[in-house]
N, C-alpha and C positions, 0 to 999 in steps of 0.2 A: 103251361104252368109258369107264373110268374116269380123268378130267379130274387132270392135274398136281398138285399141291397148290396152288401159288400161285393155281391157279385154281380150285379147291372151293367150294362156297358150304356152310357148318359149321352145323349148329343144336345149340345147345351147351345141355343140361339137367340141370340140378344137382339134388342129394340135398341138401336143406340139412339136413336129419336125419343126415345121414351123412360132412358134410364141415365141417370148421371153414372159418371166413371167414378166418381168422389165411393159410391161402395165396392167397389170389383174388387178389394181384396179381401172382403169378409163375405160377400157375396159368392165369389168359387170356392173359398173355405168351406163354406157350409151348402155348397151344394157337392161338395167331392164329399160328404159324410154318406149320401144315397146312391155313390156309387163310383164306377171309374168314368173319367169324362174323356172321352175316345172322341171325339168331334166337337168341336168347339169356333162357332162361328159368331160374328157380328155384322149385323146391316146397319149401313145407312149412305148419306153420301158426303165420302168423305171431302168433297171440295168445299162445303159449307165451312165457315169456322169454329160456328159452335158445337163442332165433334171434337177440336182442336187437344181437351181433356185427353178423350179415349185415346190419339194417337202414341202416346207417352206412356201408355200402360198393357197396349196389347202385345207386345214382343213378352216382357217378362212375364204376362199371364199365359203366352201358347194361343192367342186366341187371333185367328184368321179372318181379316174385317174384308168384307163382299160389296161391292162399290154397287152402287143402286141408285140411277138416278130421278130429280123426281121430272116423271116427262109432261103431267099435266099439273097445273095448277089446283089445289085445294085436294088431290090424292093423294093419299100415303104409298107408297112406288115400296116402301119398303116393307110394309104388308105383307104385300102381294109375292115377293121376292123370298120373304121368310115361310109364308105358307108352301108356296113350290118347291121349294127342298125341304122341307120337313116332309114330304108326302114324299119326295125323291128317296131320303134317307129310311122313310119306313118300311117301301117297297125294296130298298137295298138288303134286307133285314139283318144289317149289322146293327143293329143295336135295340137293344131291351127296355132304352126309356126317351124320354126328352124332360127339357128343362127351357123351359119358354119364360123368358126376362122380358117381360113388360108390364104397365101400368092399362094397356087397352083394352076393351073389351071385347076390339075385330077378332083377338085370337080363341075365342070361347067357341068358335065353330071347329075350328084348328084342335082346340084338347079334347074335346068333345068326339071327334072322329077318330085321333088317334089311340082312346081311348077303348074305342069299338073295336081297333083291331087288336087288342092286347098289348098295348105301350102303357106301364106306368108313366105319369104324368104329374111333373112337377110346375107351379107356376110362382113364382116374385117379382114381387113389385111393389110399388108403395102404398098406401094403406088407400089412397082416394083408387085405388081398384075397382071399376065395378063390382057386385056382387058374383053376375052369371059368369065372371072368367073365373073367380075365386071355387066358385060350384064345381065348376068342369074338371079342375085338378083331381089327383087322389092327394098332394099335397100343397099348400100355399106358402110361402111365407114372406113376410113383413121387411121391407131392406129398411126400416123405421127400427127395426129391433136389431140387426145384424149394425149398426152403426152405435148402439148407445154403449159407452166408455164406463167397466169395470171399477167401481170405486172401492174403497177401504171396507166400505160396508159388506163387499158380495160373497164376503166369507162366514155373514151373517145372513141366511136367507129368510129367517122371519121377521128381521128388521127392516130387510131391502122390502117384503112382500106389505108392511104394515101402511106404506105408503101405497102402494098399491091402488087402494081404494079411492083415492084423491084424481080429482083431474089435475091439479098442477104437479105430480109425479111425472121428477124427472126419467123415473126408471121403469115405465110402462107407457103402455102407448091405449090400451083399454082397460076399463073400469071391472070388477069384481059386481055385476048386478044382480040383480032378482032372474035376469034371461037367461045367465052363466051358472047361477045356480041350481037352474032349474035343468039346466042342460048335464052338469056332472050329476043329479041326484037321478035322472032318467037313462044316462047312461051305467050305472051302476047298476040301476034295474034288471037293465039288457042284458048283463053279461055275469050278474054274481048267481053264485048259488042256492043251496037250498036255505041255509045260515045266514042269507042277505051279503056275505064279503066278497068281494071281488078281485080277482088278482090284478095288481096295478097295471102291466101291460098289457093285458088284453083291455083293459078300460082306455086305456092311451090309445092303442089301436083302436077302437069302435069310435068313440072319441073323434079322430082323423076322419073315418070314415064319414060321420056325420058332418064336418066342420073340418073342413077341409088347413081353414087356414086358422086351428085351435091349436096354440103353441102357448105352455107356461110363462115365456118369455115375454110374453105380448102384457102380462099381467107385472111385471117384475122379479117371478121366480127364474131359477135355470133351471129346474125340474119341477117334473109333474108332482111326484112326491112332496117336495117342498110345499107348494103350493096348497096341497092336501093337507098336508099337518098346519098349515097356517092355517084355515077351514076351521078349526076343530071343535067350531059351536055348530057346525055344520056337518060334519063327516069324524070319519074314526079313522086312523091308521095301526095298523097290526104288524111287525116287522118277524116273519117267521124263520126259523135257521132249519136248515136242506135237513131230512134226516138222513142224507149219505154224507154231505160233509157241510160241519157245523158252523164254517166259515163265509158257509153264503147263505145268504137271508131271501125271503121270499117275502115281498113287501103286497099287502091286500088292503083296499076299505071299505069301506061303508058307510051307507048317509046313516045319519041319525034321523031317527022318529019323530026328534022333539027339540027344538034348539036349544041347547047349553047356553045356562045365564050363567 
């Protein structure tokens, strides 16, 4: 049985060949949200200078870098270094997930198997990601989104999301298309009831499950909800209060039939 997130225990192993250091403090932030990060390592080799970044930021992150040299020409030496302890640490069975930091697509064999043995499975990276590593995860997410800078606006989220639609929007990284929409109105399907409403986090959750790397954020909202009431020639929101206590709300929606002019 797959343990809550707050209760995971994460061993988190970085591509330092494949990931700039410029995100590792919004990058552990938001990977300690899915759990405790009990193991935390990084490859590569450090005599090169273009790691010279990382070396300045892995004391104050806790993050233990593994010296991996490359021994033939045109091999990734750190690959290979990264897949053998990750398979080391899952037979160790201390720990309940991994968090695999890279942009490659070697590692899709890697989440793929650890997946098989009951490891949640998180993967980031940048957005030119392959697809089939993005697949593999049960979560993806964008070090494109964990990097864009909070403006005056973000206490407005239907004005942040109105740009949204624009490619030269600074505050998304993908479009709101006919693909996106067809994908919230099919998951709504899946998971509402007889009334057609859907409770919002099981839709978040199925959601995830389908699209591994479907994050609000990647759009210009910080939540799902948000996102949803921006929709609204599109979809419904319905905000209901607990009938035990009236302070908390129970948020549901719904596509519409027909789109709202």
């Amino acid at each position: 049985m797959k343990k809550e997130k707050q209760d995971r225990d994460l061993a988190v192993l970085i591509d330092a060949d494949n990931v700039s250091s410029n995100y590792v403090t919004e990058m552990m932030a938001e990977i300690a949200r899915f759990g405790r990060l009990t193991t935390k390592r990084i490859y590569g080799d450090w005599t090169k200078p273009n790691l010279g970044g990382w070396k300045n930021v892995l004391l104050e992150n806790a993050i233990s870098p593994v010296q991996q040299y490359g021994y033939t020409q045109g091999k990734n030496a750190t690959d290979s270094a990264m897949i053998i302890d990750a398979m080391d640490i899952l037979y160790s069975g201390s720990v309940d997930g991994f968090c695999i930091v890279s942009s490659d697509s070697d590692f899709t064999r890697l989440a793929t198997r650890l997946r098989e043995s009951g490891m949640w499975v998180m993967g980031v990276g940048e957005q030119k990601t392959p697809k089939p590593f993005i697949i593999a995860c049960d979560k993806f997410v964008y070090l494109e989104v964990l990097r864009q800078k909070e403006s005056s606006k973000d206490e407005n989220d239907n004005d942040q999301g109105a740009t949204s639609k624009n490619e030269d929007s600074a505050t998304s990284i993908k479009r709101i298309d006919g693909k996106v929409l067809a994908l919230l109105r099919k998951t709504i399907d899946d998971v509402s009831d007889d009334s057609s409403w859907a409770n919002l986090g099981e839709f978040g959750s199925m959601l995830n499950k389908q699209r591994p790397d479907f994050d609000p954020r990647n759009y210009g909202f910080r939540k799902l909800m948000n996102m949803m009431k921006f929709l609204s020639d599109y979809f419904e929101v319905d905000e209901r209060a607990s009938s035990n206590d009236k302070n908390v709300k129970h948020v549901y929606v719904r596509a519409l039939r027909k789109r709202r002019k």
